[in-house]
C-alpha positions in Angstrom: -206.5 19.3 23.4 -203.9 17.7 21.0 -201.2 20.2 21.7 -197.7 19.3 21.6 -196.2 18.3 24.3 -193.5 20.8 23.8 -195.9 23.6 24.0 -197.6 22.7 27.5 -196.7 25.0 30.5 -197.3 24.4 34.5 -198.1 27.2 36.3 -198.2 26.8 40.1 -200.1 28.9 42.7 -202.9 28.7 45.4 -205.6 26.3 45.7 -208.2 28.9 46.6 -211.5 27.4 45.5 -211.5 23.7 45.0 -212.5 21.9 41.8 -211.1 21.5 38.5 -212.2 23.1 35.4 -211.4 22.4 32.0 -212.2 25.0 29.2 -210.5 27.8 27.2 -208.4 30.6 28.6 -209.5 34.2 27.8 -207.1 36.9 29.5 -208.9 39.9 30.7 -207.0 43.1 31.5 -206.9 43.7 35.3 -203.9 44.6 35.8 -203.4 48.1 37.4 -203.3 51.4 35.0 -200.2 52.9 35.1 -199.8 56.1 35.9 -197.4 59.0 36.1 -196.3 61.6 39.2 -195.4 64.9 37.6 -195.2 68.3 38.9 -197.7 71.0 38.8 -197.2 73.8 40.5 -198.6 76.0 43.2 -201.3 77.4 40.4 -201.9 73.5 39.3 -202.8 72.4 43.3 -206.7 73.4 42.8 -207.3 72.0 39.5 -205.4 69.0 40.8 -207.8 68.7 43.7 -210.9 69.1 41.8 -210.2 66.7 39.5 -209.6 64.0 42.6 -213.1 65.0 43.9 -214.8 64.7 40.8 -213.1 61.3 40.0 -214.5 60.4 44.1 -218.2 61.1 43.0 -218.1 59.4 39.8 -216.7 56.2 41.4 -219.3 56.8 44.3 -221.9 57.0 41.6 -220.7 54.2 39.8 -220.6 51.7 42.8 -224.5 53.1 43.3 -225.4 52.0 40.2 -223.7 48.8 40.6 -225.6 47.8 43.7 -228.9 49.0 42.1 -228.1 46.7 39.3 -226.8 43.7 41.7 -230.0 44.0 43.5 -232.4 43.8 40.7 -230.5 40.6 39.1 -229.1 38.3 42.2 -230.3 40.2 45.5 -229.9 42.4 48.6 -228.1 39.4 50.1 -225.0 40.0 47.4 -224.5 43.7 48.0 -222.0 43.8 51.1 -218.9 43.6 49.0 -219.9 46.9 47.3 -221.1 48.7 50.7 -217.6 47.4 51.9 -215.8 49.7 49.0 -218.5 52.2 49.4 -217.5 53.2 53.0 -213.8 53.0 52.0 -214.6 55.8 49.4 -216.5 57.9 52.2 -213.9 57.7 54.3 -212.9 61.7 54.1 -209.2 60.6 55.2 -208.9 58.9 51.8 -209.3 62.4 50.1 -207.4 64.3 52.9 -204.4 62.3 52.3 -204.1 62.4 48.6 -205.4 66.0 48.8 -202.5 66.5 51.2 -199.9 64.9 48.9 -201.0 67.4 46.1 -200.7 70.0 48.6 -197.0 69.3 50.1 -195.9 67.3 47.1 -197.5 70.0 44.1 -198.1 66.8 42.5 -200.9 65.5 40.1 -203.9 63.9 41.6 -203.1 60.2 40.1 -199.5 60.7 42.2 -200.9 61.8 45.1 -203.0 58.8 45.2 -200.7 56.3 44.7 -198.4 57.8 47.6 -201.8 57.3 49.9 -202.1 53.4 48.9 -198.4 53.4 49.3 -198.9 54.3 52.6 -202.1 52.0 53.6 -199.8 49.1 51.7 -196.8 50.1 54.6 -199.7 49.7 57.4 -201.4 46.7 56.2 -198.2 44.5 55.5 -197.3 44.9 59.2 -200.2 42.8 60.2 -199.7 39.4 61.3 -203.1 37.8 60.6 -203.6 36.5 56.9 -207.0 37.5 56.7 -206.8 41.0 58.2 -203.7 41.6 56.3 -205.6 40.7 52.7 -208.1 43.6 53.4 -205.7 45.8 51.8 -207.4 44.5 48.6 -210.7 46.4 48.9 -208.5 49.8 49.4 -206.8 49.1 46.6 -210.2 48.3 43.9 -211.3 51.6 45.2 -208.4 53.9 44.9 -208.1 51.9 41.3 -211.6 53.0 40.8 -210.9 56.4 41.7 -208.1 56.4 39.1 -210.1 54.8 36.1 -212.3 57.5 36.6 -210.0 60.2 36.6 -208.3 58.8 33.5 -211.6 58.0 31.7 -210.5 54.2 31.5 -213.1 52.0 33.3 -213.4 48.6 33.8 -216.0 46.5 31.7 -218.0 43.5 33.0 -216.2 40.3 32.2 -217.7 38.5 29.5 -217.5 35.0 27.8 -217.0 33.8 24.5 -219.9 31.5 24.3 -217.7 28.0 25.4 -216.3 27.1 28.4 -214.3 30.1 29.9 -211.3 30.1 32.5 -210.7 34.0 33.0 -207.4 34.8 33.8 -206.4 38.3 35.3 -203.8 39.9 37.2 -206.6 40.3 39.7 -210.6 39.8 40.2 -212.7 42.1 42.1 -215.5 40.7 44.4 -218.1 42.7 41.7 -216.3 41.4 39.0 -217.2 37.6 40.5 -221.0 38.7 41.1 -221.4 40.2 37.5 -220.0 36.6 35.9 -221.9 34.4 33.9 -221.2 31.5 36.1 -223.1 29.1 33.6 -220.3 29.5 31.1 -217.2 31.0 33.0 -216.4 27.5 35.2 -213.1 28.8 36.6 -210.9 31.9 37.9 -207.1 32.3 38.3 -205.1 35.7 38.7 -201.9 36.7 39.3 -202.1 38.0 43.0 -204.5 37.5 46.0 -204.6 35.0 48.3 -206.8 32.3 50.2 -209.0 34.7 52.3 -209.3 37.5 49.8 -212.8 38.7 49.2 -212.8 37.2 45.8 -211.4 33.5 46.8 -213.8 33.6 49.6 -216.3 34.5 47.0 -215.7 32.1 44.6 -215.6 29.4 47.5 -219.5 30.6 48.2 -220.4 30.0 44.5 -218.3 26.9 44.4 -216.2 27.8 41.5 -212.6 26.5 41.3 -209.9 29.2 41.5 -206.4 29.4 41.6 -204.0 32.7 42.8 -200.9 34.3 43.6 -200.2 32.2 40.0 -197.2 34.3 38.2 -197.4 35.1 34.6 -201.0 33.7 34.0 -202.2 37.2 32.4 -200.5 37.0 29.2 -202.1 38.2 26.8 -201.1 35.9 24.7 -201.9 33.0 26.4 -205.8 33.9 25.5 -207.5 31.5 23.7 -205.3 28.9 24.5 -206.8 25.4 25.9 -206.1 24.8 29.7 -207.0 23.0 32.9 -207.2 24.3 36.5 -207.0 22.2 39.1 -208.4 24.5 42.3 -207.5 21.3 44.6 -203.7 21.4 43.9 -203.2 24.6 43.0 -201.8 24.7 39.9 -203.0 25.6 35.7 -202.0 23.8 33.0 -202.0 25.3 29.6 -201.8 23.3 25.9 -202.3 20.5 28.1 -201.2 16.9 25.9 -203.1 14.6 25.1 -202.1 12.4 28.4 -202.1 15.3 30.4 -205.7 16.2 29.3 -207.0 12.5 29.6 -205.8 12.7 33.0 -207.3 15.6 34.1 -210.5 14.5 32.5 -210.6 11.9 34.7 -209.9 13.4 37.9 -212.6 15.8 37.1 -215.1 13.0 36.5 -214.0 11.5 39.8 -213.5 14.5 42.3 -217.3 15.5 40.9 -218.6 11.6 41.1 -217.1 11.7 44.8 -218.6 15.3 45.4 -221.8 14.5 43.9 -221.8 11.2 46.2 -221.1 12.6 49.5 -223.8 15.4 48.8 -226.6 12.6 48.6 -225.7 12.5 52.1 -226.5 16.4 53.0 -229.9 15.6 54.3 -229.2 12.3 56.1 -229.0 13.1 59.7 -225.0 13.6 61.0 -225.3 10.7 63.4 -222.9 7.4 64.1 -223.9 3.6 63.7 -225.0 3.3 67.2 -227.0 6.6 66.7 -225.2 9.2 68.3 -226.1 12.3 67.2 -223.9 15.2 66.9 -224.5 19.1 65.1 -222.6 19.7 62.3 -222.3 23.2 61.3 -220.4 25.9 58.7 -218.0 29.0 59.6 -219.1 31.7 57.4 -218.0 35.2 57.0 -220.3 36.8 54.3 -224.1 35.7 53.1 -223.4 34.0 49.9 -221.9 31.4 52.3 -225.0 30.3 54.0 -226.4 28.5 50.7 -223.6 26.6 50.7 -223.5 25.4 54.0 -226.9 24.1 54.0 -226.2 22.9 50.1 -223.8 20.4 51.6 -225.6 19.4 54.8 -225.2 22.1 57.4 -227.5 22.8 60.1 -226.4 26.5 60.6 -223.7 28.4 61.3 -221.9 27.8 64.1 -219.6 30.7 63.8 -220.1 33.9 61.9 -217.0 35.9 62.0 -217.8 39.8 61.9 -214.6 41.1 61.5 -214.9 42.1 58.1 -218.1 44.7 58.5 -215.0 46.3 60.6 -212.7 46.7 58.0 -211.1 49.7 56.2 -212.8 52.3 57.8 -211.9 55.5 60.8 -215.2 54.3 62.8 -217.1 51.4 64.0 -220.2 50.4 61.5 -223.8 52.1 62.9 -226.3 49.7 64.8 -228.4 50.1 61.7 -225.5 48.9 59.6 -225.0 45.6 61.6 -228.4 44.5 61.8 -229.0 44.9 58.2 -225.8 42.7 57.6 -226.3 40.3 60.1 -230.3 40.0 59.3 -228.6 39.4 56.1 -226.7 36.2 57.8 -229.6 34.8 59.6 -231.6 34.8 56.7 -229.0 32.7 54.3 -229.0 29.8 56.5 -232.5 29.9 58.1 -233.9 28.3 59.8 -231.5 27.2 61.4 -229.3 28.6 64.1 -226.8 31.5 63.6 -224.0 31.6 66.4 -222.6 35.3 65.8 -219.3 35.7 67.2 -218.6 39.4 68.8 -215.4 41.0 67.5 -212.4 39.4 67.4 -209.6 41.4 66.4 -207.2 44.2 67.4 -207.9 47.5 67.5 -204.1 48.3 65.6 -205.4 45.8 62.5 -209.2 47.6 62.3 -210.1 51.2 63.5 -207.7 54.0 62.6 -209.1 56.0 65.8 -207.8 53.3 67.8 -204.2 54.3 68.5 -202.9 50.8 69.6 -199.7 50.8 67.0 -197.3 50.7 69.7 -198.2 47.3 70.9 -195.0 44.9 70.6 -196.9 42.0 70.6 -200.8 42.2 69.4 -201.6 38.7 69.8 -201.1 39.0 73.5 -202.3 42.5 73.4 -205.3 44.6 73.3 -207.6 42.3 70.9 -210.9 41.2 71.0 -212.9 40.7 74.2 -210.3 43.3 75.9 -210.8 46.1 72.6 -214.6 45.4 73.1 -214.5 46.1 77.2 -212.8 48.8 76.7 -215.2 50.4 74.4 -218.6 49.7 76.1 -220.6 52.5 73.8 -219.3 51.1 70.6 -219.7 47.6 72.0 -223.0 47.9 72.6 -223.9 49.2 69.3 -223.4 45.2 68.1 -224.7 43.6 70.8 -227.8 45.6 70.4 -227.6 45.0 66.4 -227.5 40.8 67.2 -230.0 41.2 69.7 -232.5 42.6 67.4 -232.1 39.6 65.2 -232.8 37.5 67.5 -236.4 38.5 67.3 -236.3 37.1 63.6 -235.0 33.6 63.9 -232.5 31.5 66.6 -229.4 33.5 67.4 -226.9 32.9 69.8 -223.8 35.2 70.8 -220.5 34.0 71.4 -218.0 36.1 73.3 -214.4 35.6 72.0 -210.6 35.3 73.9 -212.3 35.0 77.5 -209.8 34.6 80.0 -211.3 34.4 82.7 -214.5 34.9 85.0 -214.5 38.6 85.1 -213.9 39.4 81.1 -217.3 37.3 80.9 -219.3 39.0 83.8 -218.4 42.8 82.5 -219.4 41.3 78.6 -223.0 39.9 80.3 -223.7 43.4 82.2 -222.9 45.4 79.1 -225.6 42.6 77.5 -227.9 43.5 80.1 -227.2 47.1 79.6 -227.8 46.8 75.7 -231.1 44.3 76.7 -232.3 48.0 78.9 -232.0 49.9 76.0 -233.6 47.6 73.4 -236.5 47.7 76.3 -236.8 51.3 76.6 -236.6 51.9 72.6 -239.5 49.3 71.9 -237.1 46.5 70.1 -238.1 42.8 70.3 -235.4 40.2 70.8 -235.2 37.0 72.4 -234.9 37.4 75.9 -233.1 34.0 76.6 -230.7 34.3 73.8 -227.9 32.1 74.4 -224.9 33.3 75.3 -221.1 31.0 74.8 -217.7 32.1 74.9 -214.6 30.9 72.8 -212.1 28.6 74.9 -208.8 29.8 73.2 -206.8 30.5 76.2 -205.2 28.0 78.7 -206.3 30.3 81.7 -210.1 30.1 79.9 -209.3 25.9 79.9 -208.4 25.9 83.8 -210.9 28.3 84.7 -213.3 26.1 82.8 -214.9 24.4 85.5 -215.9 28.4 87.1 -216.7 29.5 83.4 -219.3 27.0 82.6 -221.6 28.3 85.3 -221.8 31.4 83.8 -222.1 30.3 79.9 -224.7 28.7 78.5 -221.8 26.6 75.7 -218.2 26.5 74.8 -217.0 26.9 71.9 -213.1 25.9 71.3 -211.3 27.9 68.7 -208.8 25.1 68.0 -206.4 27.1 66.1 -205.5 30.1 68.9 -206.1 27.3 71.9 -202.8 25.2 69.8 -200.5 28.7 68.9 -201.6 29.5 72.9 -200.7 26.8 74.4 -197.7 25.9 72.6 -196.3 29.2 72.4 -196.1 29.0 68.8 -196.8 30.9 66.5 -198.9 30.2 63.5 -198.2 32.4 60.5 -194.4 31.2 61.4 -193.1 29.0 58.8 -190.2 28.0 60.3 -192.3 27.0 63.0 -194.9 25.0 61.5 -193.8 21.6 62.2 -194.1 22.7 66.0 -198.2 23.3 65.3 -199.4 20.7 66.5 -203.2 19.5 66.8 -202.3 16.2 68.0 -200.4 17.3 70.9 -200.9 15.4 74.4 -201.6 19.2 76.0 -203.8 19.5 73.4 -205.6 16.8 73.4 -205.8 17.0 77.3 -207.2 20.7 77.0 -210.2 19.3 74.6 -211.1 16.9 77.3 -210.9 19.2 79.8 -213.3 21.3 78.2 -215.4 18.6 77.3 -216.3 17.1 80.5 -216.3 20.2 82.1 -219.2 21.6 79.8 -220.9 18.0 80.4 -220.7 18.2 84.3 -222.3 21.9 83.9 -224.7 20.8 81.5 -223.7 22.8 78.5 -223.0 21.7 75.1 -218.8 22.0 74.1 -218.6 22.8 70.5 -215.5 23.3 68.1 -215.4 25.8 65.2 -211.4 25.8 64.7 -209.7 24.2 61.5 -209.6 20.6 63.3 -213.3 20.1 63.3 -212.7 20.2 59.3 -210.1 17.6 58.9 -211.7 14.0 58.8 -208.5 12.9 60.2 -209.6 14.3 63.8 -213.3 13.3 63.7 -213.0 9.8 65.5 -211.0 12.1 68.3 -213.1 14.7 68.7 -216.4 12.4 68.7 -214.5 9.8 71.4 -213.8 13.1 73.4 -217.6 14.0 73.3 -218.0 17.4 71.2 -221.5 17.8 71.2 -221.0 20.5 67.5 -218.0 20.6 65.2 -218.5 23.9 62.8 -215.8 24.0 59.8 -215.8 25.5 56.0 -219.3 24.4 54.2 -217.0 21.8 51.8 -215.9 20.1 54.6 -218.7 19.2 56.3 -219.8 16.2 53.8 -216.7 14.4 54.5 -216.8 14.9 57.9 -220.8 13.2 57.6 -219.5 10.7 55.5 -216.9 9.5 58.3 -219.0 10.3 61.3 -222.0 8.0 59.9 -219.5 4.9 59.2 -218.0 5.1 63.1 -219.3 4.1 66.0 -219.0 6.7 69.4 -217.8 3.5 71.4 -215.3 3.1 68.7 -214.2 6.8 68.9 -214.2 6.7 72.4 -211.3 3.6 72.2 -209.3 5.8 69.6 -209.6 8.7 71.4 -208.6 7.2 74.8 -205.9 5.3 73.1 -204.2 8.9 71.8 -204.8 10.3 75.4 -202.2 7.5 76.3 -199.5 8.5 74.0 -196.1 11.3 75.1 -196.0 13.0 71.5 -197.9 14.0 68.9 -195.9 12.1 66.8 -196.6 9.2 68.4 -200.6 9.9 68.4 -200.6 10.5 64.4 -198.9 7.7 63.9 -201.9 5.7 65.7 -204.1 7.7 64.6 -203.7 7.2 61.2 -203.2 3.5 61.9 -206.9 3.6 63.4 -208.7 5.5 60.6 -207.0 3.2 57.8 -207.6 0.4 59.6 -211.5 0.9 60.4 -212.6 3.5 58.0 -210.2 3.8 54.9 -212.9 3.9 52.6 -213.8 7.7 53.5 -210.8 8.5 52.7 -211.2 7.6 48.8 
């Protein structure tokens, strides 16, 4: 690392996977074959067609062999992001489109089928939700797939060259991740993608640092070349100097000394000074996460988001197909509890036979508990799926966007109903399951009181419960000064909910971004959360914190910020407090 300093180069992008890796660079060719649109005539449209059917089976039987492969070396566990792409390529409206285009267009397969992803681009990048609008990724590995395979050009496993390998691409693939040598490869940054991509949410699970959305990176001929990726602040460094280097060496050395000490606490019980015990759990969205929940002290999973078995796809998954993935879930963090969360998304960001485009405002329209009412059948089909594993280890159900009393009583009978049927077809489950619902509304907050007689535990998704009840929206920058945690309506909600839940004698539990941030822990203790559930990294910190503090202490700080008129005025306390009694956990 003795470059000159002339030749060093700062390339900024996403913090997607924290850590920092130090290594060589080896560019690997992702980037995404070119191809041409040409003509071909009325006499050329069969050939065309064949050829894009052919190119569909090979892919098909090059994913099969994938998974066979994947399940001999890590596990059934590891499969889900190839049965993802796997029902995107059965999808017969994938080959009806493009076969359409050859059709209309008398156009060459490898045109037609870049005119379908140009059209599945136009409908993903009109959703509003981040996550949901990332899933365009999957389509587009597959209908890349399709087009290596027509073109005889396929992609080869990613190797290393025997030291310590950064690979930088124009783009990863979720297999790409699972095939790595992660003993040698310690880091991952490409040119596109974002935070909840399947790969950065991948590379999260397996703890290896990544960067995205970094510009330029896939230069060939930057391969080779000695660099530093720092996966905390989002950025690579390449011909790092010598001061450079020295420094990144030693924020390596200390972000792993500090990781390495606050995982010595994962088995010490998440309780305060005075003994006050509360759960601290992980959100999860695939299996690979549930090792690193428990890896860094998490008892469970507090909320397991099932929106992606829904993706990219004309039908709701099979009963058979949930409880093989969900089974999945339950056994990556047992044995402790799994709180499965029913569907929370909108029908015009998921299911193609759900004609809900004309919507002018989908977060206030048919989404979530309302799409799952208003398809009991396909409803069922999950409730049925979780129930079933419930008979294998502790499961609990978690009903999302309630609004009020009624919204929960027609989700219970349709339980009941799915119960009936699990009787009649000889399926254990566990009869007393518990059942919770997400508080996210401000009618679910006032109705809270009628709510908790009915609901065995709250659960308060902090994130919609803020954009809700401040009216703003969340993916708005220009509004993102006006989200605000620390708001007195906020914070006035939270207790609300809280002593509600007490008075019933339910738990109230949090599984939104606050429960993450250290900053809010002496807030959300004070207020009496009996469970905080965040991302599997955080929950070490929030140990560390929670295990110096006292709940009478919290109690004071949290009281104190109740006092305040603006959530200016709370953070400035706030951080007053936490510097002043517990700076240290904030090394």
């Amino acid at each position: 690392m003795d470059s000159a300093k002339s030749d060093m180069r700062l390339y900024s992008g996403v913090a997607a996977s924290p850590g920092i890796a130090v290594g060589r660079m080896r560019v690997i060719d992702r980037r995404r074959l070119g191809v041409d649109e040409y003509e071909v005539g009325e006499a050329g449209v069969s050939t065309e067609i064949d050829r894009l059917k052919g190119a569909i089976v090979r892919t098909r039987d090059e994913l099969e062999l994938l998974k066979e492969q994947l399940r001999t070396t890590i596990g059934d566990e590891h499969l889900f992001f190839i049965d993802t792409h796997l029902l995107i390529l059965a999808d017969e409206r994938l080959f009806a489109e493009a076969a359409a285009n050859i059709e209309s267009g008398l156009i060459n397969a490898e045109g037609a089928l870049r005119r379908t992803l140009h059209k599945y681009r136009e409908f993903f990048a009109g959703i509003d939700d981040p996550y949901l609008r990332e899933r365009i990724s999957d389509v587009e590995t597959v209908i890349e797939k399709i087009l290596r395979n027509m073109t005889g050009e396929p992609h080869a496993p990613i190797s290393h060259d025997g030291g310590q390998t950064i690979i930088a691409a124009h783009d990863l693939t979720p297999a790409d991740i699972l095939q790595m040598d992660r003993g040698r490869i310690i880091g991952i940054v490409t040119e596109i993608g974002g935070r909840t991509s399947h790969s950065s949410i991948l590379a999260r699970a397996f703890e290896l640092p990544a960067v995205v959305g970094v510009d330029g990176i896939a230069d060939p001929l930057l391969s080779g070349s000695p660099a530093i990726l720092d996966g905390i602040g989002g950025c690579v460094i390449v011909n790092p100097d010598r001061d450079t280097f020295l420094d990144y060496l030693q924020r390596k050395r200390h972000y792993e000394y500090v990781e390495s000490e606050l995982l010595k606490s994962a088995s010490l019980p998440p309780e305060t000074l005075d003994g006050h015990r509360i759960l601290l759990r992980g959100n999860v969205e695939i299996p690979e996460e549930g090792a690193s929940v428990l890896r860094h002290g998490g008892e469970g999973a507090g909320l397991y988001r099932t929106e992606m078995l829904f993706m990219n796809r004309p039908e709701m998954p099979a009963e058979e197909e949930q409880y093989r993935v969900y089974s999945a879930m339950q056994q990556a963090v047992a044995p402790h509890p799994l709180t499965i969360r029913t569907l929370d998304a909108g029908g015009d960001k998921l299911l193609d036979g759900i004609d809900l485009l004309g919507e002018q405002n989908p977060a206030l329209g048919m989404r979530a508990i309302r799409l799952a009412l208003s398809m009991p059948d396909e409803f069922k089909k999950q409730l049925r799926a979780i129930l079933r594993v419930s008979a294998g280890g502790r499961v609990a159900i978690m009903f999302p966007m309630i609004s009020g009393l009624e919204e929960l009583r027609r989700a219970r009978a349709l339980l009941a109903e799915a119960m009936g049927e699990l009787n009649d077809a000889g399926h254990a489950y566990d009869r007393d399951i518990r059942i919770g619902i997400m508080i996210e509304i401000p009618s679910a907050v006032v109705m809270a009181d009628q709510l908790a007689r009915e609901a065995d535990f709250f659960s308060v998704g902090t994130n919609d419960l803020i954009q809700y009840s401040l009216a703003i929206d969340r993916t708005n920058e220009h509004l993102a000064a006006m989200f605000q945690p620390l708001h007195p309506a906020v914070l006035r909600s939270l207790r609300r909910v809280v002593e509600t839940a007490h008075e019933a004698g339910i738990d109230a539990c949090i599984c939104g971004e606050m429960a993450g941030d250290p900053l809010y822990l002496p807030v959300l203790l004070g207020l009496g959360f009996d469970e905080l559930s965040m991302g599997a990294t955080s929950i070490p910190r929030v140990k560390q914190l929670l295990r110096r503090c006292t709940r009478e202490r919290a109690k004071e700080i949290a009281e104190a910020c109740l006092g305040f008129s603006t959530a200016a005025e709370v953070e400035i306390y706030l951080k007053s407090a936490i510097t002043r009694y517990f700076a240290e956990s904030f090394d």
